[in-house]
Each structure stands twice: as structure tokens, then as C-alpha cells.
N, C-alpha and C positions, 0 to 999 in steps of 0.2 A: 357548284350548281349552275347548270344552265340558266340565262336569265334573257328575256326579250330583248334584252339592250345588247344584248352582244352584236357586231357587227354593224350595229343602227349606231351609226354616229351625231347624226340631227336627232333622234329622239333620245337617245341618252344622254346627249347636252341642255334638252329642256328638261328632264328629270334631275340633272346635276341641278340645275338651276334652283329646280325645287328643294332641293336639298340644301343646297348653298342657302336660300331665303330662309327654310327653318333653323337652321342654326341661328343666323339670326336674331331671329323672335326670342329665341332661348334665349340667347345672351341679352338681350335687351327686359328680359324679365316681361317678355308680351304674350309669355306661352306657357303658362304655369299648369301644371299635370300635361291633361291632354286636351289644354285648351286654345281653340283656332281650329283654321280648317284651309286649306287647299284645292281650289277644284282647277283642273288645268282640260283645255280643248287641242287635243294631240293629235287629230284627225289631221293635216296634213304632214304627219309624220309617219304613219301608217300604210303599209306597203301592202302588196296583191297576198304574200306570206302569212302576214298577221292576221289577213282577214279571211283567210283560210282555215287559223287556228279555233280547235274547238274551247269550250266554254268547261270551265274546269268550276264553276259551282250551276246551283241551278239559277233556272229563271226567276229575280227579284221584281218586284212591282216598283216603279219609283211612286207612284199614288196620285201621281196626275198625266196628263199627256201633253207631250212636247212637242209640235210638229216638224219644228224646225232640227230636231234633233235628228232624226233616222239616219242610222247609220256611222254617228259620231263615236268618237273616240274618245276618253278621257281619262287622265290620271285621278286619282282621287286620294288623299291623306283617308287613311283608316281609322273607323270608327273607337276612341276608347286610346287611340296610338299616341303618342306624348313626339312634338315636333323635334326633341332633341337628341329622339331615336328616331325617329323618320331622315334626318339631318346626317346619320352615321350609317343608316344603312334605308336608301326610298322604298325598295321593292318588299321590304318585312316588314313595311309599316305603311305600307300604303299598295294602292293594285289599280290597274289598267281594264276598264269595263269597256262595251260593248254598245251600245244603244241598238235596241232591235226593232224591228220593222215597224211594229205595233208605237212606235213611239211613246210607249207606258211600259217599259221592263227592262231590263239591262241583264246583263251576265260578265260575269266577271274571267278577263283569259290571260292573265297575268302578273305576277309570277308564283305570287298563292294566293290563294282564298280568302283576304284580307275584306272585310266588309267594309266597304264604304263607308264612310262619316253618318251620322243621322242625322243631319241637313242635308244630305245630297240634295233630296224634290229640292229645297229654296235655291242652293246653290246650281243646279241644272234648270232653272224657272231663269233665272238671270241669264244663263248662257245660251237658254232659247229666244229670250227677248232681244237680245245680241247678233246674234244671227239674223232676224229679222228683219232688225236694223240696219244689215248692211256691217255692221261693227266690224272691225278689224281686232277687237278686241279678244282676247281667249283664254285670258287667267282671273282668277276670282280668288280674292285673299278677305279672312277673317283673322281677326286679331285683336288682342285688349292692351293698345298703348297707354300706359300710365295715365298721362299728363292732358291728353286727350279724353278721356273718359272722366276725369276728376272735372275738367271743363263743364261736361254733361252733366252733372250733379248741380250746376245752376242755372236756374231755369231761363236764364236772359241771354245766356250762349245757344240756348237752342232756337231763339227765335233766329227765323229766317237769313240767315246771311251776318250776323252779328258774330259770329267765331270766326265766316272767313276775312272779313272784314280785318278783325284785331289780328291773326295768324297772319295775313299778307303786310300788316305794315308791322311787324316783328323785325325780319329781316325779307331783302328785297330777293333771296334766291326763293321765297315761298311762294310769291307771284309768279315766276318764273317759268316754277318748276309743277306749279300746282294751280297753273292759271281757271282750274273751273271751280274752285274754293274747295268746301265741305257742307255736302248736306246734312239736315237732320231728319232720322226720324224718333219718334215719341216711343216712351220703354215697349215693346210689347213681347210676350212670350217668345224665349227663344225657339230657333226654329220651325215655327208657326209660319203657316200656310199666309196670318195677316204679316209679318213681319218680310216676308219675302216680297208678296207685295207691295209693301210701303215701300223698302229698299226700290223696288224696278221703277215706281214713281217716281222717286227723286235721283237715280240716274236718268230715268226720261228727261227728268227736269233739269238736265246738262251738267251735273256731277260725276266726277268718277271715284270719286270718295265721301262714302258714305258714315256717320256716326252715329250708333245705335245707343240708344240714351242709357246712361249708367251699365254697360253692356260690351260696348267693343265698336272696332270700324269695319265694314265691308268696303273692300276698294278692286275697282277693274280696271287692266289695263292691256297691254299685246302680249306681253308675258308677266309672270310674276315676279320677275327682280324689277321691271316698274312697276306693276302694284303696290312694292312693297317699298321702294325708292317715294312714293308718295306720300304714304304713311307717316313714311322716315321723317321726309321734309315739315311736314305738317307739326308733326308731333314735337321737330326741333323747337319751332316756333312758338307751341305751348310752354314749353322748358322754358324760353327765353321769357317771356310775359309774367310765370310764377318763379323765376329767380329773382326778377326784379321784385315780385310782390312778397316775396321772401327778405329781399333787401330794403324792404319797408317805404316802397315808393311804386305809384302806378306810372310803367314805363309810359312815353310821350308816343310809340310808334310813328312809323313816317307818316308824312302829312297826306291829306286827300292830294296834294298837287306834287308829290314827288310818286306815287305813287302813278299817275296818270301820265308824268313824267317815263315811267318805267313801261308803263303801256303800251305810247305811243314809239318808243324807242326802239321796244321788242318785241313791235307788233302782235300784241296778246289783248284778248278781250278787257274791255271796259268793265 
């Protein structure tokens, strides 16, 4: 079967990618059914050809309006699709939309009819706030890491900066590699119009990894194997903190002065 990607070697390498990240998840027990979600900004992968191509469903409403979007491109995991089929085959478990003029409606032009996630509006509300921004940023990952999410079920992790705080001095590649920590926001309906916004608040608030309380993480980054590389790191860090508390002692984590030590070393925010 003919597929968009044939021929397009830049955009079938960031759909591999996408595929490569969902296995992943699978294997890490972060994607149980069809849980998580995927939204990727392909627009500069897209050629004079593609955007030639007609619209093989009809016209969808996304339910709000995007400005920054008109004329984007994007992969999208399908709605209901399980990431460990998406991961073996992208293009039957996931499809390639449109953004049309109107900046409120999309159409779907490849390679079938797969409907988009139902968080697309949250997850395309982010990638136009992104844009706006100037962001370099173009992949949007949801996902329910363990060890992470167990954190969120106590209410002293979610105040302000007290998770990134304990994650960065776990081990020192979590500063590193994840120097804008993890935000929080407070449980609210998934999918909802308010949870979207909360999330775009606390990426304004210089997060790129978000934790949705008792819920899962939203995390942005250039593409989604760093998205999902953040996650990772993070999530190690939780591991490391309830092994110890598993081994019946609260670990000592580095001190505020090796930590600022690590800072100034590798020139990463304070």
C-alpha cells in the first residue's frame, strides 16, 4: 500500500521516531490500552506534493481557534489506538491532518482515516501557544509514568517545586538533563478545555515537563524522543527515591551545595 512516507526520508524519520518512542512507553508499562497520546508539528517536513494532496475525510471542527496554526501539519496518535500498535505499524494507528485556513477545523490526508486522539483541541492549544512563543519546540508527549504519578498522590509533592527539588538531587544527570524541573498542575478532568490551560500556564511558567496530578505527565520538547528522554530521566529519579524508601530509609539526596556545585559547572539554571 502506498504510504506518504515513501520517498520523504526527513518525515518518515520523525514518524520512525514516533514509533520508536511508543514502543517504548509500552515496554515501560506507561501506555496501558490506549493510554497516552502523541501530537507531533511536521510542518517543515511537508512539501509543495503533500499540500496538494486532497483531504480523504471531511472537515472536523477542532472546537476552538488556533491562530498560530493555519496551515500546519501534524501527526497525530489515533484516537482509541493502543501505542504498542502504533509502535509496529504509525500510519494504521495514527494519521497526518491538515490545519485549514479557518484555523478551527482540520482534515485528515494521510494514509487513512484514522481519527485523531480526543485531546487533539488541548494537545494543538499547546502547540499554538508554542508557536507564538517563538518555541523551537514541536512534539507534545502524554504518558502515565509509574513512579511519577504515585509521587502525585501526595499532596507535599505537588507544592511548588518540592518534586523537582527531591528528582534533581536523586542523581545529578536529572539536573542536567532536565534542568527546568517538573511542574504541577492540580487533578482536573482529562482532556478539558481547564486542564489544557493549566498545563500552558505552567509551561509559560518555564517547565517543559508537566505532571498532571494522579493522572500522567504532558512534556514538550524539539522532537518526541526528547520529550520522552525527559520523562525517562525524571521518572528514573523517582525510582531511585522509593527504592530507597522501599529499603526502609529516606535517601540523604545531594546537598543544596553540590547541587549548585553542578550548576555552576554546567552552566544550567539555578
Amino acid at each position: 500500500m502506498k504510504s506518504i512516507l515513501d520517498n520523504r526520508p526527513s518525515l518518515a524519520a520523525e514518524i520512525e521516531k514516533v514509533a520508536e518512542v511508543a514502543g517504548y512507553l509500552w515496554q515501560k508499562g506507561w501506555a496501558e490500552r490506549n493510554g497516552g497520546n502523541i501530537t507531533v508539528n511536521i510542518t517543515e517536513h511537508i512539501d509543495d506534493d503533500i499540500r496538494a494532496l486532497p483531504a480523504i475525510s471531511e472537515v472536523k471542527s477542532i472546537g476552538t481557534t488556533l491562530p498560530q496554526l493555519k496551515g500546519c501539519y501534524f501527526y497525530c496518535k489515533g484516537t482509541q489506538k493502543r501505542m504498542r500498535d502504533l509502535a509496529r505499524d504509525p500510519m494504521a494507528n495514527g494519521s497526518i491532518i491538515r490545519i485549514l485556513d479557518d484555523c478551527a477545523s482540520y482534515v485528515i490526508i494521510a494514509d487513512q482515516a484514522v481519527m485523531p486522539t480526543s485531546e487533539l483541541p488541548s494537545h494543538l492549544s499547546v502547540h499554538n501557544y508554542l508557536l507564538a512563543k517563538g518555541s523551537p519546540y514541536r512534539a507534545s508527549l502524554h504518558t502515565h509514568p509509574i513512579e511519577l504519578v504515585a509521587l502525585s498522590h501526595n499532596k507535599k509533592f505537588m507544592e511548588k517545586d518540592v518534586a523537582t527539588r527531591l528528582l534533581w538531587s536523586m542523581i545529578p544527570e536529572t539536573k542536567a538533563f532536565c534542568p527546568r524541573g517538573l511542574g504541577m498542575v492540580p487533578y482536573m478532568l482529562p482532556g478539558s478545555v481547564e486542564l489544557a490551560d493549566a498545563t500552558i500556564r505552567a509551561i509559560d511558567d518555564d517547565y517543559d515537563v508537566v505532571m498532571w496530578e494522579k493522572h500522567g505527565v504532558f512534556a514538550v520538547d524539539t522532537d518526541i524522543m526528547s520529550a520522552f528522554d525527559q520523562v525517562d530521566v525524571l521518572n528514573k529519579s523517582a525510582l531511585i527515591y522509593i527504592a530507597a524508601r522501599n529499603m526502609g530509609f529516606e535517601p540523604d539526596g545531594m546537598s543544596q551545595a553540590q547541587m549548585q556545585e553542578l550548576s555552576d559547572v554546567f552552566g544550567l539554571p539555578k
